[in-house]
N, C-alpha and C positions, 0 to 999 in steps of 0.2 A: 576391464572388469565387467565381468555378467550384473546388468540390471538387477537391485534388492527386490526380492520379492516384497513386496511394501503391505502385504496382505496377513504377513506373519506378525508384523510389528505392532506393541501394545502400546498405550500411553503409560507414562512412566508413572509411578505412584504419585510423587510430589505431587504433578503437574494434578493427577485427580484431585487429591487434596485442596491445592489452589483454586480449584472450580466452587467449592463451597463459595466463596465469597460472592459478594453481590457486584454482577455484569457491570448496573450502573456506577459502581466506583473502579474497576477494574479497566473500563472498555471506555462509557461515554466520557466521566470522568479525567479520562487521564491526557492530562493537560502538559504541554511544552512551553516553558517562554523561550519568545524568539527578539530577534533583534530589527522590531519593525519599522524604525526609522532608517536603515542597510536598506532595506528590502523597499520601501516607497523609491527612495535615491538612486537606487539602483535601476527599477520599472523606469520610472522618469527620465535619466539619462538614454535608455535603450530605444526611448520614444514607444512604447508598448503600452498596449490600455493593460484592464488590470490592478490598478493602484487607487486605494490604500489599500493592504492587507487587512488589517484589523481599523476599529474603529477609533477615534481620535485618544482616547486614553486608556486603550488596551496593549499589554505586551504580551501577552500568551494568547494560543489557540490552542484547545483540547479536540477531542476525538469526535466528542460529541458535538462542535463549533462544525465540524467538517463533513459530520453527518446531516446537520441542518441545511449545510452550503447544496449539496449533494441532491437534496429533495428535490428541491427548487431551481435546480439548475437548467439555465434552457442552452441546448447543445444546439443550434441554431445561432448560438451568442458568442461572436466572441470573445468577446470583453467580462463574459462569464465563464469562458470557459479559461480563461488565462485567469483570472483571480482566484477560481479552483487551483490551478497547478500553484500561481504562488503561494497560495497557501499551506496545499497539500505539501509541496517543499517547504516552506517554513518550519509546517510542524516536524518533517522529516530529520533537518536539519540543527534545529532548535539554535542554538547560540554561535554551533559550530557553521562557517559560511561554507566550506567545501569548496566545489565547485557550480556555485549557485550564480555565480558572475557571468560564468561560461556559458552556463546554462539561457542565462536569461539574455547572452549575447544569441547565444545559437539558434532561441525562437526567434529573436531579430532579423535574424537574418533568412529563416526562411518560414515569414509566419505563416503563409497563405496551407503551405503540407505541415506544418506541425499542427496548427487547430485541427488540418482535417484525420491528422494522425489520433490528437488526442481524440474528437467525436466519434470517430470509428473505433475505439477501443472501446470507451468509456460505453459505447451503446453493444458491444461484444460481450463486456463483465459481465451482463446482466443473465446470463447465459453459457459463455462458451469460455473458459479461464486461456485455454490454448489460444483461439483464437484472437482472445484479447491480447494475451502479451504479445503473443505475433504482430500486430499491430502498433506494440510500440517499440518491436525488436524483429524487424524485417531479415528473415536471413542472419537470425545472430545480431545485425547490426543495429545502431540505436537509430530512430524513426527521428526523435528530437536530439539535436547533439547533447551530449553528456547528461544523458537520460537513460542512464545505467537499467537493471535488472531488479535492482532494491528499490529505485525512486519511481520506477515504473508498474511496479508490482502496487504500491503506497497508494498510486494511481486508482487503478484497478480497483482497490481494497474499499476505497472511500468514494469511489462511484455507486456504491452498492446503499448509501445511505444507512449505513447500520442495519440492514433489514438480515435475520437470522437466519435466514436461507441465500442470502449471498454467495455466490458461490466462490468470489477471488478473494484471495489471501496475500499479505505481504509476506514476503521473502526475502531476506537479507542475509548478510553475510554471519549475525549472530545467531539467526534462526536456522542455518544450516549449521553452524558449530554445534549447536546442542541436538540437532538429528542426527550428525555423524558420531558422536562421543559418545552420547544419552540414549537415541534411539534406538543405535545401528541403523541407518542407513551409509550404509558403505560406499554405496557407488553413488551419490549425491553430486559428489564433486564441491567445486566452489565459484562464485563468480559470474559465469558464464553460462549459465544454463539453456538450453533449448525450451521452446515453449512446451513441447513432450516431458519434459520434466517439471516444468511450473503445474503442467493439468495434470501428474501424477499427485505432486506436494498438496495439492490443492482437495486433489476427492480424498487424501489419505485425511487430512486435517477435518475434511466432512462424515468420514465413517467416524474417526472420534469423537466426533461433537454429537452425532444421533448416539453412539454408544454412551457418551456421560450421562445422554438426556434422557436415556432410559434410565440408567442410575439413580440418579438425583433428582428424577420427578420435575424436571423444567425444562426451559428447551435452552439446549448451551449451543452460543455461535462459535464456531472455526476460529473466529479472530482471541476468544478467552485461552485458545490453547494457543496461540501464536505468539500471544503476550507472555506465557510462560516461559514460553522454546524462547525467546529474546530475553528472557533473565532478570526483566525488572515486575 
Protein backbone atom coordinates (compact mmCIF):
# COMPACT_ATOMS: atom_id res chain seq x y z
CA UNK A 1 0.00 0.00 0.00
CA UNK A 2 1.36 3.56 -1.27
CA UNK A 3 2.21 5.90 1.81
CA UNK A 4 -1.10 8.35 3.15
CA UNK A 5 -0.31 11.43 2.05
CA UNK A 6 -0.62 12.69 5.78
CA UNK A 7 -0.64 16.32 4.43
CA UNK A 8 -4.45 16.02 3.41
CA UNK A 9 -5.66 14.85 6.70
CA UNK A 10 -7.69 17.17 9.16
CA UNK A 11 -8.38 16.70 12.66
CA UNK A 12 -11.55 15.34 13.39
CA UNK A 13 -14.11 17.78 14.78
CA UNK A 14 -14.61 16.03 18.26
CA UNK A 15 -11.11 15.85 18.73
CA UNK A 16 -11.27 20.06 18.15
CA UNK A 17 -13.93 20.23 20.43
CA UNK A 18 -11.98 18.39 23.19
CA UNK A 19 -9.22 20.89 22.86
CA UNK A 20 -11.38 23.41 24.61
CA UNK A 21 -10.75 22.05 27.83
CA UNK A 22 -8.07 22.94 30.09
CA UNK A 23 -4.34 21.05 29.16
CA UNK A 24 -3.88 21.06 32.88
CA UNK A 25 -6.69 18.72 33.66
CA UNK A 26 -6.45 16.91 30.31
CA UNK A 27 -2.55 16.42 30.15
CA UNK A 28 -0.78 17.23 33.66
CA UNK A 29 -3.66 15.97 35.38
CA UNK A 30 -4.34 12.70 34.21
CA UNK A 31 -3.28 10.39 36.81
CA UNK A 32 -2.88 6.23 36.71
CA UNK A 33 -3.10 4.10 39.83
CA UNK A 34 -0.57 1.57 39.80
CA UNK A 35 0.30 -1.40 41.79
CA UNK A 36 3.52 0.02 43.51
CA UNK A 37 4.20 -2.44 46.16
CA UNK A 38 4.52 -5.26 42.45
CA UNK A 39 6.81 -2.88 41.24
CA UNK A 40 9.43 -2.18 44.54
CA UNK A 41 9.23 -6.38 44.84
CA UNK A 42 9.80 -6.88 41.57
CA UNK A 43 13.09 -3.99 41.16
CA UNK A 44 14.37 -5.63 44.39
CA UNK A 45 14.35 -9.21 43.48
CA UNK A 46 16.09 -8.11 39.80
CA UNK A 47 18.78 -6.62 42.15
CA UNK A 48 18.26 -3.15 39.91
CA UNK A 49 18.58 0.30 41.47
CA UNK A 50 15.48 2.42 40.76
CA UNK A 51 13.17 1.52 43.71
CA UNK A 52 10.70 2.91 45.16
CA UNK A 53 8.57 3.95 42.53
CA UNK A 54 6.46 6.35 44.27
CA UNK A 55 6.71 7.68 47.67
CA UNK A 56 5.80 5.69 50.82
CA UNK A 57 2.02 6.27 50.75
CA UNK A 58 1.42 6.94 47.16
CA UNK A 59 -0.39 4.47 44.61
CA UNK A 60 -0.84 6.58 41.57
CA UNK A 61 1.50 8.47 39.19
CA UNK A 62 -0.02 11.26 36.82
CA UNK A 63 1.35 12.84 33.81
CA UNK A 64 2.32 15.68 35.49
CA UNK A 65 4.49 13.34 38.45
CA UNK A 66 6.50 12.33 35.26
CA UNK A 67 6.79 15.67 33.81
CA UNK A 68 8.58 16.83 37.09
CA UNK A 69 10.63 13.34 37.10
CA UNK A 70 11.81 14.45 33.57
CA UNK A 71 13.05 18.15 34.45
CA UNK A 72 15.51 16.96 36.81
CA UNK A 73 16.66 14.07 35.52
CA UNK A 74 20.39 13.59 35.21
CA UNK A 75 21.07 11.01 32.15
CA UNK A 76 24.57 10.53 33.58
CA UNK A 77 22.44 8.59 36.46
CA UNK A 78 21.64 5.54 36.41
CA UNK A 79 19.71 4.87 39.22
CA UNK A 80 17.74 7.92 37.58
CA UNK A 81 17.45 6.91 34.67
CA UNK A 82 15.89 3.46 35.70
CA UNK A 83 13.34 5.08 38.09
CA UNK A 84 12.25 7.13 35.12
CA UNK A 85 11.54 3.99 33.05
CA UNK A 86 9.87 2.32 36.03
CA UNK A 87 7.80 4.81 36.33
CA UNK A 88 7.10 5.74 32.98
CA UNK A 89 6.01 1.79 32.73
CA UNK A 90 3.93 2.14 35.79
CA UNK A 91 2.09 4.63 34.55
CA UNK A 92 1.88 2.91 31.03
CA UNK A 93 0.74 -0.07 32.51
CA UNK A 94 -1.35 1.01 35.47
CA UNK A 95 -2.94 -2.05 37.24
CA UNK A 96 -2.45 -4.15 34.26
CA UNK A 97 1.34 -5.93 34.93
CA UNK A 98 1.70 -7.05 31.11
CA UNK A 99 4.85 -7.77 30.49
CA UNK A 100 6.55 -5.53 33.03
CA UNK A 101 8.36 -8.85 34.88
CA UNK A 102 10.13 -9.38 31.55
CA UNK A 103 10.84 -6.32 31.18
CA UNK A 104 12.38 -5.51 34.26
CA UNK A 105 14.21 -9.01 33.96
CA UNK A 106 15.51 -7.91 30.46
CA UNK A 107 17.32 -4.54 31.80
CA UNK A 108 18.82 -7.11 34.38
CA UNK A 109 20.27 -8.73 32.30
CA UNK A 110 21.86 -6.28 30.07
CA UNK A 111 21.92 -3.00 32.07
CA UNK A 112 25.25 -1.68 31.08
CA UNK A 113 23.30 -1.14 26.91
CA UNK A 114 19.91 -0.61 28.04
CA UNK A 115 20.87 2.64 30.20
CA UNK A 116 22.94 3.53 27.36
CA UNK A 117 20.01 2.84 25.16
CA UNK A 118 17.57 4.70 27.15
CA UNK A 119 20.37 7.98 27.46
CA UNK A 120 20.90 8.05 23.93
CA UNK A 121 17.15 8.32 23.17
CA UNK A 122 15.96 10.09 25.72
CA UNK A 123 18.79 12.87 24.75
CA UNK A 124 17.54 12.36 20.74
CA UNK A 125 13.62 13.28 21.90
CA UNK A 126 14.61 16.37 22.46
CA UNK A 127 15.14 17.01 18.77
CA UNK A 128 14.98 14.09 16.37
CA UNK A 129 11.56 11.71 17.00
CA UNK A 130 13.06 9.25 14.18
CA UNK A 131 16.19 9.14 15.68
CA UNK A 132 15.01 8.65 19.01
CA UNK A 133 12.82 5.71 18.53
CA UNK A 134 15.71 4.21 16.52
CA UNK A 135 17.44 4.13 19.49
CA UNK A 136 15.01 2.18 21.30
CA UNK A 137 14.05 0.12 18.16
CA UNK A 138 17.42 -0.62 16.41
CA UNK A 139 16.52 -2.19 13.12
CA UNK A 140 12.99 -2.80 13.93
CA UNK A 141 14.32 -4.66 17.05
CA UNK A 142 13.71 -3.68 20.62
CA UNK A 143 17.07 -2.04 22.22
CA UNK A 144 15.65 -3.05 25.80
CA UNK A 145 13.94 -6.59 25.79
CA UNK A 146 10.19 -6.27 25.76
CA UNK A 147 10.36 -2.55 25.21
CA UNK A 148 7.85 -2.78 22.46
CA UNK A 149 6.87 0.52 20.07
CA UNK A 150 4.05 1.77 22.64
CA UNK A 151 6.17 1.61 25.87
CA UNK A 152 9.09 3.06 23.96
CA UNK A 153 7.22 5.82 22.31
CA UNK A 154 5.71 6.67 26.46
CA UNK A 155 9.57 6.97 26.81
CA UNK A 156 10.22 9.39 24.42
CA UNK A 157 6.97 11.27 25.20
CA UNK A 158 7.85 11.97 28.94
CA UNK A 159 11.44 12.81 28.37
CA UNK A 160 10.17 15.96 26.85
CA UNK A 161 9.15 17.23 30.37
CA UNK A 162 5.73 18.57 29.34
CA UNK A 163 7.52 21.31 27.41
CA UNK A 164 4.79 22.43 24.32
CA UNK A 165 7.28 22.12 21.71
CA UNK A 166 8.28 18.58 22.45
CA UNK A 167 8.53 17.15 19.62
CA UNK A 168 7.69 12.93 20.50
CA UNK A 169 4.58 11.71 20.89
CA UNK A 170 3.16 8.29 22.28
CA UNK A 171 2.09 5.89 19.92
CA UNK A 172 0.13 2.93 20.65
CA UNK A 173 -1.97 0.49 19.38
CA UNK A 174 -5.16 2.67 20.46
CA UNK A 175 -3.85 5.82 18.95
CA UNK A 176 -3.38 4.17 15.69
CA UNK A 177 -6.91 2.51 15.68
CA UNK A 178 -8.51 5.86 15.75
CA UNK A 179 -6.00 7.34 12.82
CA UNK A 180 -6.92 4.44 10.70
CA UNK A 181 -10.79 4.37 11.32
CA UNK A 182 -11.20 8.27 12.19
CA UNK A 183 -8.39 9.76 10.39
CA UNK A 184 -7.71 7.82 7.33
CA UNK A 185 -4.56 6.93 7.60
CA UNK A 186 -4.58 3.96 5.58
CA UNK A 187 -1.33 2.82 5.29
CA UNK A 188 -0.39 3.16 9.10
CA UNK A 189 -0.44 -0.27 9.68
CA UNK A 190 -0.23 -1.70 13.36
CA UNK A 191 2.36 -2.71 15.69
CA UNK A 192 5.44 -2.55 14.31
CA UNK A 193 6.31 0.45 12.92
CA UNK A 194 9.61 1.83 11.49
CA UNK A 195 10.89 4.85 13.03
CA UNK A 196 10.08 6.73 9.35
CA UNK A 197 6.67 6.17 10.51
CA UNK A 198 6.87 7.29 14.33
CA UNK A 199 8.62 10.85 12.66
CA UNK A 200 5.80 10.99 10.04
CA UNK A 201 2.88 10.40 13.23
CA UNK A 202 4.82 12.72 15.17
CA UNK A 203 5.14 16.20 12.64
CA UNK A 204 1.42 15.18 11.55
CA UNK A 205 0.30 15.47 15.47
CA UNK A 206 2.61 18.85 15.43
CA UNK A 207 0.89 20.57 12.21
CA UNK A 208 -2.42 20.01 14.31
CA UNK A 209 -1.37 21.34 17.53
CA UNK A 210 0.02 24.83 15.63
CA UNK A 211 -3.28 24.54 13.56
CA UNK A 212 -5.69 24.36 16.98
CA UNK A 213 -3.40 27.01 18.37
CA UNK A 214 -4.16 29.37 15.95
CA UNK A 215 -7.64 28.56 16.45
CA UNK A 216 -8.11 28.79 19.91
CA UNK A 217 -5.84 31.62 20.73
CA UNK A 218 -3.33 29.22 23.10
CA UNK A 219 -0.66 27.21 22.40
CA UNK A 220 -2.16 23.43 22.19
CA UNK A 221 0.67 20.57 22.76
CA UNK A 222 0.77 17.32 20.34
CA UNK A 223 0.13 15.23 23.36
CA UNK A 224 -3.82 16.98 24.01
CA UNK A 225 -4.42 15.52 20.56
CA UNK A 226 -2.92 12.16 21.44
CA UNK A 227 -4.98 11.85 24.41
CA UNK A 228 -7.97 12.19 22.15
CA UNK A 229 -6.92 9.65 19.23
CA UNK A 230 -6.51 7.07 22.56
CA UNK A 231 -10.21 7.66 23.59
CA UNK A 232 -10.12 8.60 27.01
Amino acid sequence: MAPTDLSRLQLPRACREALVQQRSERIDGHTIAIPAHWWDSEIAAAHLPGAPVTGPDTTHISRGDLFSDAASLNLDSEEELLRFLWRVLAWGSGMKLRLNRKRIRGVADALPSAAAALRQALQAAREDPGQAYESLRPGGRNAIAYLGPAFSTKVLYFGGAGALDHPCAILDSRVADTLRSTCQWDSLGSGEWPASTYARYCALLQRWAQEESRQLGRRIGADEIERWLFGT
